[in-house]
C-alpha positions in Angstrom: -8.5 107.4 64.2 -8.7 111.2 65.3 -5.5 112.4 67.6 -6.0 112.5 71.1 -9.5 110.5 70.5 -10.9 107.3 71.5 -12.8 104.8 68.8 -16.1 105.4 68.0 -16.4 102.3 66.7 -14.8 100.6 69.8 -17.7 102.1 71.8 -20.3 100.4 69.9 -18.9 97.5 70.0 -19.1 97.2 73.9 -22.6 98.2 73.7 -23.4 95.7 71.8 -21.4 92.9 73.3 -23.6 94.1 76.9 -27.3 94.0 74.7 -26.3 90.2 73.7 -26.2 89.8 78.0 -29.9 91.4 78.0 -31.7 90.0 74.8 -30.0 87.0 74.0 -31.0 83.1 75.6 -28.8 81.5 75.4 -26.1 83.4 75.3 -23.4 83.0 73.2 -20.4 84.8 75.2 -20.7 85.4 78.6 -19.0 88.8 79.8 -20.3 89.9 83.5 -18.0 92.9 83.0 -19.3 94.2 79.7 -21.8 96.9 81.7 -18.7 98.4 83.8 -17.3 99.6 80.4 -20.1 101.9 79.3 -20.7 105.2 80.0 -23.4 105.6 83.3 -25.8 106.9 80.6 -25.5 104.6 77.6 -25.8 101.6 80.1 -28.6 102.6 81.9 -30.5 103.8 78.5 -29.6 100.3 77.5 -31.1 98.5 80.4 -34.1 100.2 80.3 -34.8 100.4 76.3 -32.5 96.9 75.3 -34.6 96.6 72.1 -33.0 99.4 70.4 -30.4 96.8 69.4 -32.8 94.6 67.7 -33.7 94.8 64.2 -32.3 92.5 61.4 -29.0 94.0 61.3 -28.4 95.0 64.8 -29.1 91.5 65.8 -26.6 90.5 62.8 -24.0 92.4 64.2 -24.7 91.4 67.5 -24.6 87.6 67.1 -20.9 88.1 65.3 -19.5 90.2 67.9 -20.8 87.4 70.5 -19.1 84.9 68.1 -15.9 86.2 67.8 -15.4 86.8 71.0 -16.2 83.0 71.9 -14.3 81.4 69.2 -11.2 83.7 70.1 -11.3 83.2 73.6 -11.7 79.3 73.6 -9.2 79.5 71.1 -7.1 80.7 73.8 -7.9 78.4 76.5 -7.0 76.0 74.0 -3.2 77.5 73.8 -3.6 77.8 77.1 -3.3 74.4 77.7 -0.7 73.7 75.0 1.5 76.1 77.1 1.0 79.3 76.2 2.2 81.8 79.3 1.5 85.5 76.9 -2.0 86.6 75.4 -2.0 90.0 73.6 -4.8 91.7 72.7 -4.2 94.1 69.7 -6.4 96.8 69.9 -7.7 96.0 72.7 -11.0 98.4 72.5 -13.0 97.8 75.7 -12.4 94.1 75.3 -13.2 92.8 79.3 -11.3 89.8 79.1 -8.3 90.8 81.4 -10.7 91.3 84.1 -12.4 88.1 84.5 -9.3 86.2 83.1 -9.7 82.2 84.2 -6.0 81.4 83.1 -4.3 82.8 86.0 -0.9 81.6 84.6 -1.3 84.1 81.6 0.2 87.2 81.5 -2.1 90.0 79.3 -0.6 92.6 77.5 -3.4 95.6 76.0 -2.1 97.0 73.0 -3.7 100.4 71.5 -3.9 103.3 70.1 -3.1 105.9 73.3 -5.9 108.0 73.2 -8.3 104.9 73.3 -6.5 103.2 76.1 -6.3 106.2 78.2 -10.5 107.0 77.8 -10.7 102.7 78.5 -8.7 103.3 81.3 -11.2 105.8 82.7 -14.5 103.8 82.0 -12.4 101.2 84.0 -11.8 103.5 86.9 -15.4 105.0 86.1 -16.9 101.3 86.4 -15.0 100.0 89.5 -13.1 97.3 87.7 -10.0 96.5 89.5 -7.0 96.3 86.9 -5.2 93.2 88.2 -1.6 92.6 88.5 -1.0 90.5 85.5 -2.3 93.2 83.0 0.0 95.0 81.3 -1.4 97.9 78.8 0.9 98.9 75.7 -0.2 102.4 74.5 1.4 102.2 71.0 1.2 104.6 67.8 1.8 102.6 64.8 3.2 106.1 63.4 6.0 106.0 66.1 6.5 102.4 66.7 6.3 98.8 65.6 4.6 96.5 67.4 7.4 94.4 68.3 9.5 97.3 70.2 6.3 98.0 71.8 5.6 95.1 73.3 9.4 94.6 74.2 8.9 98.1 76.1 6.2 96.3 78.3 8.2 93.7 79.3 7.3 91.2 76.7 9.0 88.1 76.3 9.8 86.7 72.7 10.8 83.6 73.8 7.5 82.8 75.6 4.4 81.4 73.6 2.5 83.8 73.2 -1.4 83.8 71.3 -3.2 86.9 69.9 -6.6 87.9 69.2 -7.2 91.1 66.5 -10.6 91.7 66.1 -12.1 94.4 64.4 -8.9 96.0 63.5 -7.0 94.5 60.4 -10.1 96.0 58.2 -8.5 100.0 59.3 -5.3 99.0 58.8 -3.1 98.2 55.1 -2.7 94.7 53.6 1.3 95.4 54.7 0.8 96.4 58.0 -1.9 93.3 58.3 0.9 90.9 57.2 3.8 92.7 58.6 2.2 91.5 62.1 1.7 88.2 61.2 5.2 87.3 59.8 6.1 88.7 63.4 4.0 86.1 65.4 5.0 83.5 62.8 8.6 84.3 62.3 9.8 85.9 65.8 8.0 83.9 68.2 8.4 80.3 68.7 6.4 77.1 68.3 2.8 77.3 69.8 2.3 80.5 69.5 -0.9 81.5 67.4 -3.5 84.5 66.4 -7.5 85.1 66.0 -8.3 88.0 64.2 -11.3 89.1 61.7 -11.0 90.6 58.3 -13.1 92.0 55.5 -14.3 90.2 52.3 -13.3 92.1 48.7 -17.0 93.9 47.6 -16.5 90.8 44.5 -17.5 88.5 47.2 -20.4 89.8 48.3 -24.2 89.4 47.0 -25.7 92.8 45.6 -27.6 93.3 49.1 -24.7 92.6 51.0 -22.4 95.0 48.9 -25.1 97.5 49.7 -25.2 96.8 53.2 -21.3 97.3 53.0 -21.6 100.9 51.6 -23.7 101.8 53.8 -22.0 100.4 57.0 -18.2 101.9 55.0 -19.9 105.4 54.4 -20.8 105.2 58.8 -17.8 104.6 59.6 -15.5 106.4 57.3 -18.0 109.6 58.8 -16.5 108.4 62.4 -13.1 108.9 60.6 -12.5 105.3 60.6 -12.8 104.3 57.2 -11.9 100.8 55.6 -8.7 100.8 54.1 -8.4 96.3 53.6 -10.1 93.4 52.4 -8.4 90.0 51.6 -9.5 87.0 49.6 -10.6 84.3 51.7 -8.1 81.4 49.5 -5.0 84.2 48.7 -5.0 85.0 52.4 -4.4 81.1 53.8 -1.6 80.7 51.4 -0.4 83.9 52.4 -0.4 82.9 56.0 0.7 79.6 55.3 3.6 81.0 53.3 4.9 83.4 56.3 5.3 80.5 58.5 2.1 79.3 60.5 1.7 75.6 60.3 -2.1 75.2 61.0 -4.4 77.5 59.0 -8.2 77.8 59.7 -10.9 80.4 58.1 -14.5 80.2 59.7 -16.9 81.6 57.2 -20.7 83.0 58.9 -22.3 79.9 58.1 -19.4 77.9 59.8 -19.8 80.8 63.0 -23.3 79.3 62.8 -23.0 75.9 63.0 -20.8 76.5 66.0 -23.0 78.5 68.0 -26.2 79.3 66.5 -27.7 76.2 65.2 -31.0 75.0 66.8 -32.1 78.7 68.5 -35.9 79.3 68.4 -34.6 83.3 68.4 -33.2 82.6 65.1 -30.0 84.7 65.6 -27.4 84.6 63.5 -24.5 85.8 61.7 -25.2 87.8 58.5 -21.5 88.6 58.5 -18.8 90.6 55.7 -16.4 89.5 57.2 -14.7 86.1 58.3 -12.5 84.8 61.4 -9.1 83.0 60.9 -7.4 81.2 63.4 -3.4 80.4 62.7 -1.1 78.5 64.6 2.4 78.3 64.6 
């Protein structure tokens, strides 16, 4: 990240969760809101030219960014109904999930970097989305403060369940901060509480065309001065997990992503993925 700067990457990521509305039947993840979060320009270009993200590994992307986002929100409406009361959403991008919230009972807190929540802020206003009363955003600089005296700032409660969702993130960030947050969730908050976040695969586990397709993508986004700085091994990371506390431990690999919500499509979309989801429960 840039001072004073929003994410790039953040950006594309919204216009691509808004193409899987236009080109994708069935959809995947619904998100009525995910138009209001683009600039005028980049929505309307969208609308009118929507096959610009459609090629092998724009639709690649796309179907993972659809699939994330389902599996970690049904994860949470699973909590949900378990008893969790908190959701947080670490770096929150232009995720649109605290403005069509179903779980009116949840209280969501937005945490991110500040110049990326005050420009989300602004494609809010700019959009017409009304901010509703149980959203809570968390500017936070990792530099300046931990996560946990962040959220405490906001009002959070540590004695609440509380789930998480991290996606797209823990690849930017160190293998110690990565963990450092989860032996938070697993060792400060109590039982029920959980997380869904993403990270990246070690270039060992990748095929030669997929370790080329990771340059590639590495080299794009390190130019956008967000470069990859993490990668975990799928096995050393459960027992890592497992070992800070969590009690229920699943990874979802792309072909499991695609049994869940791609299988039987006559559009053939799919996730072509480097990366894997895990969900952990306390």
């Amino acid at each position: 990240m840039q001072p004073g700067r929003p994410s790039v990457t953040a950006d594309r990521v919204a216009r691509r969760r808004a193409a899987h509305q236009l080109l994708d039947d069935p959809k995947v993840f619904e998100d009525p809101v995910a138009f209001s979060v683009l600039d005028p320009g980049t929505a309307a270009s969208l609308r009118a030219r929507p096959k610009v993200e459609a090629g092998l590994i724009a639709n690649a992307v796309r179907a993972y960014i659809a699939a994330r986002s389902r599996y970690a929100e049904d994860a949470l409406a699973a909590a949900v109904a378990r008893g969790v009361r908190q959701y947080v959403l670490l770096g929150a991008g232009l995720d649109t999930f605290p403005y069509r919230n179903p779980h009116a009972e949840v209280r969501v807190f937005e945490v991110d970097y500040p110049g990326t929540q005050a420009w989300k802020r602004a494609r809010l206003s700019q959009g017409g989305v009304v901010i509703p009363p149980s959203v809570t955003f968390v500017p936070l600089d990792f530099q300046e403060e931990t996560l946990p005296d962040g959220l405490r700032r906001a009002g959070f409660l540590t004695d609440v369940p509380t789930f998480f969702s991290w996606l797209g993130v823990t690849m930017y960030l160190t293998p110690a901060v990565v963990l450092g947050t989860l032996r938070f969730i697993a060792q400060e908050l109590p039982k029920g509480s959980g997380i869904v976040f993403d990270y990246m695969l070690p270039r060992s586990h990748m095929t030669l065309f997929r370790r080329l397709v990771f340059e590639w993508y590495a080299r794009r986004v390190a130019s956008m001065a967000e470069p990859f700085v993490s990668a975990f091994d799928p096995a050393s990371l459960i027992r890592e997990v497992t070992a800070l506390g969590f009690t229920r431990v699943e990874d979802v690999p792309p072909d499991a992503m695609n049994a869940l919500y791609f299988d039987g499509r006559k559009d053939r979309l799919r996730v072509r993925t480097l990366t894997h989801l895990m969900r952990a429960e306390v």
